[in-house]
C-alpha positions, -999 to 999 in steps of 0.1 A, spaced: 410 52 -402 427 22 -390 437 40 -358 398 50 -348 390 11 -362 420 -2 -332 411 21 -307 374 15 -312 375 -23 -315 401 -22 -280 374 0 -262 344 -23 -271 371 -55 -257 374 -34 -226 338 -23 -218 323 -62 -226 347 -83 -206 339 -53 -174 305 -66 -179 294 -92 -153 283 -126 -165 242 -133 -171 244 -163 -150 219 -179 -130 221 -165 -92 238 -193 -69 234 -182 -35 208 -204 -35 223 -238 -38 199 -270 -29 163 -265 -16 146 -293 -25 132 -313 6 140 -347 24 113 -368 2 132 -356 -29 167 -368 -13 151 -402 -7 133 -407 -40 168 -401 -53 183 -419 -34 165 -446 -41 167 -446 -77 202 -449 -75 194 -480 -57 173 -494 -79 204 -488 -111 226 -508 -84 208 -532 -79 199 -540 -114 239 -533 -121 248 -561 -99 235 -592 -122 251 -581 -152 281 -573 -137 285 -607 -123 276 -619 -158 308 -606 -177 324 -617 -146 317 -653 -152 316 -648 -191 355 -636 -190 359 -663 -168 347 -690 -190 364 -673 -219 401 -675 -197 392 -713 -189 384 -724 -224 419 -706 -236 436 -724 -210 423 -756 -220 430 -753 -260 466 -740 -246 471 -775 -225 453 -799 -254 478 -781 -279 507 -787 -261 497 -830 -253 488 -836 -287 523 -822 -298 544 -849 -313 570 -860 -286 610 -857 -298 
């Protein structure tokens, strides 16, 4: 009984991976137009630009941050009693 279980279970392994995949057909790749690749295109733009501003933003935030560290650092170290 545990034999015809094996054998059957090893046969219906076999048979299923000998099956080919139900995927989607890719021969065809990309056949969307021009007008499609420029609209695209020009959305990513659009997330640049609007990426730009905030970028330099935490720019000058981290920059301000570094100053402002630099000059507790300096006012710490003058108003240290002289021995």
């Amino acid at each position: 009984m545990k034999t015809m279980r094996t054998t059957s279970l090893t046969l219906a392994m076999a048979l299923a991976s000998s099956v080919p995949a139900f995927a989607v057909d890719t021969a065809k790749t990309y056949s969307s137009g021009l007008l499609i690749g420029i609209f695209l295109a020009f959305c990513a733009l659009l997330v640049v630009v609007q990426l730009m501003p905030s970028v330099m933003l935490l720019i000058g935030f981290i920059k301000g941050l570094a100053r402002r560290t630099e000059a507790k650092a300096e006012v710490q170290v003058a108003g240290a009693p002289k021995s």
